[in-house]
C-alpha positions in Angstrom: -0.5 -10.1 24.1 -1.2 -8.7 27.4 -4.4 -7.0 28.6 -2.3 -3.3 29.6 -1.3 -3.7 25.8 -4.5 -4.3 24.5 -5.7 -1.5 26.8 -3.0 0.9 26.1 -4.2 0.8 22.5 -7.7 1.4 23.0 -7.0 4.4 25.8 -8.1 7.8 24.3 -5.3 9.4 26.2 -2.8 9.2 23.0 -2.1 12.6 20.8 -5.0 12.9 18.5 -5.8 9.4 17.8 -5.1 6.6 19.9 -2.3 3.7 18.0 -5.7 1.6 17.2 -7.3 4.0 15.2 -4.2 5.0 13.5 -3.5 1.2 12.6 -7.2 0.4 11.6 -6.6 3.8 9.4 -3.1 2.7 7.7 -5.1 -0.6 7.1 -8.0 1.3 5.7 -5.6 3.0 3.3 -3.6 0.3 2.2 -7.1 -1.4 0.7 -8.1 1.9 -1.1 -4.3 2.5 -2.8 -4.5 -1.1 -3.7 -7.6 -1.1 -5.1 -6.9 1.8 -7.1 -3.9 0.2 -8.5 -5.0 -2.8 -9.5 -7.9 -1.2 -11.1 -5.0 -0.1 -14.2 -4.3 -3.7 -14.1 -5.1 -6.8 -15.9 -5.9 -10.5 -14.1 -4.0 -12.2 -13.0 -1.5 -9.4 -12.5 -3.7 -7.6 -10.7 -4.1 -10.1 -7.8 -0.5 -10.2 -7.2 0.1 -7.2 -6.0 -0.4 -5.0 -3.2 0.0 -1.4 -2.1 1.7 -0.7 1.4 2.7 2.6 1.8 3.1 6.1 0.1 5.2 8.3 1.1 6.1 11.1 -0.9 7.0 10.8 -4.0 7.4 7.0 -3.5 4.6 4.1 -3.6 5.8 0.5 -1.6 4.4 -2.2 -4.0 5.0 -6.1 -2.7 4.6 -8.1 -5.4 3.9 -12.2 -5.1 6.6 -13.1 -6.8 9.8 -11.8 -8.9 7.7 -12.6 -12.4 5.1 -10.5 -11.4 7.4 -7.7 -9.8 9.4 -7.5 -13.3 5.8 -7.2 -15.1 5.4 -4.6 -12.9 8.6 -2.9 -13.7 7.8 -2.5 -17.1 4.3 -1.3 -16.6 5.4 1.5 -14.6 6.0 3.8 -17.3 2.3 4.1 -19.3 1.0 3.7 -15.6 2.6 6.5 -13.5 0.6 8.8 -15.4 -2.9 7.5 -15.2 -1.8 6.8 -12.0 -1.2 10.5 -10.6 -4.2 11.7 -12.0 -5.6 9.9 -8.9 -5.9 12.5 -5.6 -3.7 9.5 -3.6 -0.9 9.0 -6.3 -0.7 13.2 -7.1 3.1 13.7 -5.8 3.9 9.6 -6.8 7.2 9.9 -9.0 8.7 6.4 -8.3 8.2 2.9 -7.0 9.7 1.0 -4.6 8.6 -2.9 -5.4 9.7 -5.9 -3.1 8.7 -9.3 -3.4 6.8 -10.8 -0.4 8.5 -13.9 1.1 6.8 -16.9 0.8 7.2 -19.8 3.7 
């Protein structure tokens, strides 16, 4: 990466927050969803799965593998309520659950 890049993202001169703080924030975010997820879940389930985005009505869940996704899957039902009692999961209707590609 080059240094105008690096400095680019650390200028102040961006909108309201400058692309660092906004990715350090979507990090920030993705920890606490996950966290709050997994808390509904037991070991070792809960280690194989991870929160990436909400938007809307829809959480992004990436799953380690496609045993752990279908677990998921049938989960979902007794979860989504506990789950929108949470302030982040309110407007959560559906998830969207991929499988992370292992190398």
């Amino acid at each position: 990466m080059s240094i105008n890049k690096i400095e680019s993202l650390l200028r102040e001169s961006h909108r309201r927050f400058t692309p660092l703080q906004r990715l350090l924030k979507t990090a920030s975010d993705q920890k606490q969803w996950t966290a709050e997820l997994r808390a509904f879940l037991e070991p070792p389930l809960c280690h194989a799965v991870e929160v990436t985005d909400i938007r809307g009505p829809h959480v992004h869940v990436v799953c380690q593998n496609a045993a752990i996704a279908t677990r998921l899957r049938f989960l979902l039902p007794t979860l989504l309520p506990q789950l929108t009692a949470l302030a982040s999961f309110h407007r959560v209707t559906a998830f969207k659950i991929r499988i992370a590609h292992q190398s």
